[in-house]
Residue, then its C-alpha position, 0 to 999 in steps of 0.5 A: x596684601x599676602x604675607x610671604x612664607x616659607x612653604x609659599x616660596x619653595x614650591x616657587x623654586x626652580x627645578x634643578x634635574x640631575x642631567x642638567x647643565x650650566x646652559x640649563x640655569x641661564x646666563x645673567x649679563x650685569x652691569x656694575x661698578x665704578x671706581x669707588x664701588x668695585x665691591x658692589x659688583x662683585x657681590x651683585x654677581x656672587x649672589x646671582x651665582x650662589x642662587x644658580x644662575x649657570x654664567x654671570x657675565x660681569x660688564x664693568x669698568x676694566x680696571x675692575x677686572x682684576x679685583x674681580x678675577x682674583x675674588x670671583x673667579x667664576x665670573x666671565x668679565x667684559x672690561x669697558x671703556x671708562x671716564x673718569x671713574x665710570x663706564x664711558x658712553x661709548x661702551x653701551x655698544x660693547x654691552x649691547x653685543x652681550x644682550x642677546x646672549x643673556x637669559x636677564x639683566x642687571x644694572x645699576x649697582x655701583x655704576x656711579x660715583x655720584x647720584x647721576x655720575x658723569x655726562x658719558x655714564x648718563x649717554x651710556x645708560x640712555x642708550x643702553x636702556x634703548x637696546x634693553x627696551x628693544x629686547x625681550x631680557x628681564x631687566x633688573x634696575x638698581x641703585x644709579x639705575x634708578x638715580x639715572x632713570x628718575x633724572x633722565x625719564x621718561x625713558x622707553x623701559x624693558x617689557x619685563x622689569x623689576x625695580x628695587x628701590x629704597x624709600x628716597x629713591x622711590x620718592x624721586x622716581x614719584x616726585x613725592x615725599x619721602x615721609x609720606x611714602x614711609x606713611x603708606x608704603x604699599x600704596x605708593x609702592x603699588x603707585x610706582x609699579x602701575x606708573x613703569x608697568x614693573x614688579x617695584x620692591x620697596x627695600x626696607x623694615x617689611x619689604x613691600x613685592x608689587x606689580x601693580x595687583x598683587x602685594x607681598x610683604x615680607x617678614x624675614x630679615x633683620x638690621x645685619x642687612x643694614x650694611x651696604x652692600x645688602x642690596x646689590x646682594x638681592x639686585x644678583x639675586x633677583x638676576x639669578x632667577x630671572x635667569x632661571x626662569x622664573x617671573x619678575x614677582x615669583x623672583x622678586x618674592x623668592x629673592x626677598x624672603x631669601x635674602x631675609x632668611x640668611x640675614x636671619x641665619x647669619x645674625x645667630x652665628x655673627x650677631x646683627x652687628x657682624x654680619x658683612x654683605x659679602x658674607x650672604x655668598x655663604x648663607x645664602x645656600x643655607x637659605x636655600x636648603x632651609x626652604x627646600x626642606x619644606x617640600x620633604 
């Protein structure tokens, strides 16, 4: 198991030339929110754009939409049809039309009000994880993503895909126990990653990057990521460079560590206390531009 560090990460970060365009830097198609969890998809989408990503096309709930608009106005924004308070069955057709003009996907983040949210939610992400099994996007798998897919399974999954799970929900999506999954988190991250044949990062104090092969564990980062919202940061995050580009363990890894850095950077100016998930949006560049120093 290799540790991450800064000079590792910065020679995985994709060029950006002087003559390029937005087209250049990919589309990231995310599906996200529901009524109780509007935050979550304007933070997932912020932060696939605050590390480069050229479009971000948000497919939430409609009543989400202007919240969005008024918040992300880079956003472009699919409205879907809802049941109570989630993204109807229905509305998979809608997202499926959108799928080919992405580079990545997302999905997951705020997508239910519950752990497995509604019988329509639950038609909508069998048949949406159908259209994303059947084309050639990387998918990142988040939050209700994981809760539906451990409740639904087994499921025909996309060819390249990454999955974030905490240790609850990796224990769920394992049948095992979650204490002993915080004994040995790497093995049963690794487990994880060769049962759905994904890059699985383990969130958590230490944050484990799999594939199956090869391990990183990270070191940056602090408890002000501790606060919700964080994850739904690096779920955008992770998005972004797939988009860009890059493979599912070299976004995985760079997301990590970045997300740790600006956690770090942002405690020494708002403490481990102060720091909001929406906050990342701003240091998250910092990160950035910390890590590129590296190659001067």
């Amino acid at each position: 198991m290799k540790e991450l560090d800064g000079d590792y990460i910065a020679s995985l970060l994709p060029a950006r030339e002087s003559d390029s365009c937005k087209v250049d830097f990919g589309s990231v198609l995310n599906v996200a929110g529901s009524v109780n969890y509007r935050g979550a998809a304007i933070i997932s989408s912020a932060l696939a754009l605050a590390v480069g990503a050229g479009y971000v096309t948000l497919a939430c709930p409609r009543f989400i939409a202007p919240s969005v608009s008024s918040r992300l106005p880079e956003a472009v924004l699919l409205p879907l049809r809802t049941r109570r308070g989630c993204i109807r069955g229905i509305a998979y057709r809608k997202v499926a039309l959108a799928v080919p003009r992405a580079s990545a996907v997302a999905l997951g983040c705020g997508l239910s009000n519950a752990s497995g949210g509604t019988r329509s939610l639950r038609r909508f992400y069998r048949r949406i994880m159908g259209v994303l099994a059947g084309a050639n996007r990387p998918v990142v798998l988040d939050a209700d993503g994981l809760n539906l897919l451990s409740e639904l399974q087994p499921l025909a999954l996309p060819r390249a895909l990454v999955m974030t799970p905490h240790e609850k929900e990796l224990a769920r999506l394992l049948r095992a126990d979650s204490i002993a999954i915080h004994a040995d988190r790497a093995g049963f991250a690794v487990q994880a990653a060769k049962r759905y044949s994904a890059v699985v990062v383990l969130k958590g104090k230490g944050t484990i990057i799999t594939d199956g092969e090869r391990t990183f564990v990270n070191a940056t980062g602090n408890s002000a990521l501790a606060k919700a919202g964080s994850g739904d940061a690096l779920t955008g995050m992770i998005a972004g460079f797939l988009a860009q580009g890059l493979s599912p363990l070299d976004a995985a890894c760079v997301a990590v560590y970045l997300h740790g850095l600006a956690g770090d950077i942002a405690a020494r100016e708002l403490t481990e206390y102060g720091l909001l998930a929406s906050d990342l949006r701003s240091f998250v560049p910092r990160a950035i531009g910390e890590t590129l120093a590296r190659l001067r």
